[in-house]
N, C-alpha and C positions, 0 to 999 in steps of 0.2 A: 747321387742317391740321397744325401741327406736333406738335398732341396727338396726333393720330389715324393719319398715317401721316409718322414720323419721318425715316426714311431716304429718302424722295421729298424733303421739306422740306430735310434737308442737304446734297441734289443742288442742288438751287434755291437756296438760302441756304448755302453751302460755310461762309461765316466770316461767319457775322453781322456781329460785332463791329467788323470792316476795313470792311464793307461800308454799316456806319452812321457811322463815321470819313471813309468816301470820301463819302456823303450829307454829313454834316454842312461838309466843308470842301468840296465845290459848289456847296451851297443858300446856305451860312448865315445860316441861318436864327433869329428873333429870340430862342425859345427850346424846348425840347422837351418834349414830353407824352409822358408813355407810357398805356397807357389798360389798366391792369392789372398785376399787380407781376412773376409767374411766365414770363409770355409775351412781355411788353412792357420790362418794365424791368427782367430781369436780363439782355440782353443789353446793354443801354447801360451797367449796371453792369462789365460784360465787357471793353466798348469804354473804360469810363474806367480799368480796371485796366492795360488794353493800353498805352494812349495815353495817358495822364495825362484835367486835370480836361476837363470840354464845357466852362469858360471862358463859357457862358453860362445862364441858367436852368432847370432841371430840375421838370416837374411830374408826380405822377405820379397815376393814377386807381385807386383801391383799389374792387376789387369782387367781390363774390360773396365767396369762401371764405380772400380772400387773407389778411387779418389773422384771422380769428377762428379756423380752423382751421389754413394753412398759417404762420400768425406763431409756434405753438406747437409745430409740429412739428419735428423734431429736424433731417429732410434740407431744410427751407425754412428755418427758424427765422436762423441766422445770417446768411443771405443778406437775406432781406427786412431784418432791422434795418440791415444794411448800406444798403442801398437806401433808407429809411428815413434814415438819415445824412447819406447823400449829397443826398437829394433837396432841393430848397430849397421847393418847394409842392404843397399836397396836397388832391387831390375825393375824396370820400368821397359813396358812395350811401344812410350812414345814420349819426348820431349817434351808435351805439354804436362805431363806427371811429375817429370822434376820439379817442376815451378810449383806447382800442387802440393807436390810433398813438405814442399819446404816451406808453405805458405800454414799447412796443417801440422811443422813441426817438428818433420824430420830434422834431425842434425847429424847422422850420423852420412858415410861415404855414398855416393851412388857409383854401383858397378856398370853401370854400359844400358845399355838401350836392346833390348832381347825381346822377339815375339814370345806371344803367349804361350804358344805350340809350338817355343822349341824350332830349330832350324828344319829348313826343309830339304829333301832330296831335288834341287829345283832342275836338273837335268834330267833326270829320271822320270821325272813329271810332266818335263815337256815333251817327252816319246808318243805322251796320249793325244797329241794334240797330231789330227790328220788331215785339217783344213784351217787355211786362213778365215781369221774373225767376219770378213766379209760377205764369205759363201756359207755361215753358218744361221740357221734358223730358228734357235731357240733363244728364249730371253729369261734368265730364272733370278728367281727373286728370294731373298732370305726370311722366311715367313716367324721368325719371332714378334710375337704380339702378347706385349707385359709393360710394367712401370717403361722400359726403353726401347723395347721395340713396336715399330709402327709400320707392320706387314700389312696390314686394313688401308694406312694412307696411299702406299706403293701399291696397291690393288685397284683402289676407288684412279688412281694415274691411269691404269692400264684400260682401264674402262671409257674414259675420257678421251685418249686416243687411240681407241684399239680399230678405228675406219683406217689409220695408219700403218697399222699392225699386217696386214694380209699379208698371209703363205709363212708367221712367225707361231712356235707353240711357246703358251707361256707355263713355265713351269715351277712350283714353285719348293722350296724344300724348308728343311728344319723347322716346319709348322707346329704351331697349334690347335688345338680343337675349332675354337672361333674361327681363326682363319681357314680350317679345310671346312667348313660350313659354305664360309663365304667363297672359297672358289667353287665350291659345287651349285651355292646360287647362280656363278658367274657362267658359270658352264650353261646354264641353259637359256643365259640372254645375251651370251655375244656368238657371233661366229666364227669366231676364231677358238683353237682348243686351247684349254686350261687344265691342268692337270699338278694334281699333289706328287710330289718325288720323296715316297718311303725312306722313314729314318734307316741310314744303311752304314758302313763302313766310309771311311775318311776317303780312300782312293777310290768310290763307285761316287762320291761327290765331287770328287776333281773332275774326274771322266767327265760328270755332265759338264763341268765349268769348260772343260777342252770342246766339247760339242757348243758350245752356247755363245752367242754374237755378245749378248749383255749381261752382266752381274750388278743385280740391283740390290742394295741392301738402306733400307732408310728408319733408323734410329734417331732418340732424342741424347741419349747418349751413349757411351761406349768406346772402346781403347783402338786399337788398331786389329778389328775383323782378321782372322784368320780365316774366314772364306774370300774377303777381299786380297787376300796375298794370295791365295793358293787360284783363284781366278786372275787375277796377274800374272802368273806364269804360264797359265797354260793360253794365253789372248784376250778369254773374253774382255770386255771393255767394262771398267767398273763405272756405275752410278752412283754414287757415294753420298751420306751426311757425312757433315762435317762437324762432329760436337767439340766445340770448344777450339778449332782448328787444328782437330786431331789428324785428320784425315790428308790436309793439305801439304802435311809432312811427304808424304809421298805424292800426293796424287797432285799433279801443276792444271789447274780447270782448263778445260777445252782443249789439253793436251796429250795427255797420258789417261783421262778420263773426266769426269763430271762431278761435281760438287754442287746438290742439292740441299733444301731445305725437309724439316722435318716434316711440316706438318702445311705444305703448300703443293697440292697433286697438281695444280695445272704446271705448277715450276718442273712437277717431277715430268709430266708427260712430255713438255716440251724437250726435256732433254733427251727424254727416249727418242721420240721423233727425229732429234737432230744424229742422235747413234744409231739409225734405223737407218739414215738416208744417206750420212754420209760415210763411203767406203774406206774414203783414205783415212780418214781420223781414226774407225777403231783398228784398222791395218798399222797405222807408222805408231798408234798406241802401245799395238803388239810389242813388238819390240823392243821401244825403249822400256816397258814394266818388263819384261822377260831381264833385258840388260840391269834392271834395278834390281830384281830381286835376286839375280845374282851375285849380285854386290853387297846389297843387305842381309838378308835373310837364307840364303843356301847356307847346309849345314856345315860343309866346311870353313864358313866364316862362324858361326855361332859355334858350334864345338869349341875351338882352340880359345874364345872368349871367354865363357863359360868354367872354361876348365883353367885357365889363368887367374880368374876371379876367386873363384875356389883355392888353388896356391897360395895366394895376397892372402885372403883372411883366413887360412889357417896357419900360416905365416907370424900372423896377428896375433894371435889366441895367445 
């Protein structure tokens, strides 16, 4: 909310900063998480500038675009190292963020390697799935288009090979205005249907990921996609950027899925093509991402970490 309509939010949240001071000395509480750096933890950065130190432990969760794109940028750049500084522990949702961190600053512990969104129900999830990746005919695309998303380049792909495309719908979700423009262009010069997939609840976006051969998501930068995990479990076969070799963490190319370029549609279409055509790839795909995200990211691995990490630094304190 505070991205998207600001001046309602600082109706609501007048002073952050007093208002997490007033929080922090009624709770006190054993120690703080912020669960993001932009959103979450420059306002406590705020609060300690105001009020001196929190005097008890600071963690903080880096995700998505916060270190790779916003650590380097000029209006975030000295803020996060700040934050960084201050922080005394740190999740990170991918490997390459360690190195990040520490390059921007950190010194303090890093706690473990934790998705954005928190462990998933990943057996639960695969209940929704009622067909193998092969006999499914939809191909859905992640439609963010902003500073790091580039749902227009993964569209202008689809168009490029969509003579390959026949009997697939393409569907695309978590769009933007521009982008549902441009599939309603799309819609009336290809033959194959195109269709926007209404912002909705988290599990009616699995579902489609359980019905869908392909998960296309192509960014300039970004952490480890939770729609790319949550389509992992249930088959589809991801198409993936790979910013900063974030993605390769999980994803082995031409094995478990596709590793694309951001801003190259004929790289992206060829790889559609090749996940169109060939059955066994995103079949024995299935599986081994199903066996990985059970390993990684199911909630009975992430819970019991989480909640150990939490023990240790209050342990600390």
């Amino acid at each position: 909310m505070q991205r998207h309509f600001p001046r309602i939010w600082g109706q609501i949240v007048p002073d952050g900063p007093k208002r997490i001071k007033q929080v922090l000395d009624s709770v006190r509480p054993d120690l703080v998480h912020s669960l993001s750096l932009p959103f979450a933890a420059y306002p406590v950065l705020e609060s300690i500038d105001r009020y001196g130190s929190l005097d008890i432990p600071w963690i903080c969760s880096v995700w998505g675009s916060d270190l790779y794109r916003h650590g380097f940028e000029d209006t975030h750049r000295t803020k996060i190292q700040r934050v960084l500084k201050e922080s005394d522990y740190l999740f990170t949702e991918c490997k390459r963020d360690i190195v990040l961190s520490q390059r921007l600053g950190h010194t303090g512990q890093h706690l473990g390697v934790v998705p954005g969104g928190g462990g998933f129900p990943v057996s639960m999830l695969r209940k929704l799935v009622t067909e193998v990746p092969s006999h499914r005919k939809i191909i859905a695309i992640k439609g963010y288009q902003h500073p790091a998303g580039r749902a227009l380049t993964a569209l202008k792909a689809i168009e490029l090979c969509a003579s390959h495309l026949s009997g697939y719908e393409i569907v695309v979700h978590s769009s933007q205005s521009i982008v549902d423009e441009t599939v309603e262009r799309l819609s009336e010069r290809l033959t194959l249907p195109i269709r926007v997939f209404p912002r909705t609840k988290q599990l009616k976006l699995v579902e489609l990921f359980a019905k869908s051969r392909i998960s296309l998501g192509v960014s300039m930068s970004d952490g480890i996609p939770n729609t790319m995990l949550e389509s992992m479990i249930v088959g589809a076969f991801p198409i993936q950027t790979n910013p900063g070799g974030v993605t390769a963490e999980l994803v082995d190319d031409n094995v478990n899925g596709i590793l694309v370029p951001h801003d190259d549609p004929e790289a992206i279409a060829e790889a559609l093509i090749e996940a169109v055509e060939n059955d066994a790839l995103v079949d024995d795909a299935a599986q081994v991402n199903y066996d990985l995200m059970l390993r990684l990211v199911d909630e009975s691995v992430i819970r019991p970490k989480v909640l150990a990490s939490y023990q240790l630094v209050a342990s600390h304190a």
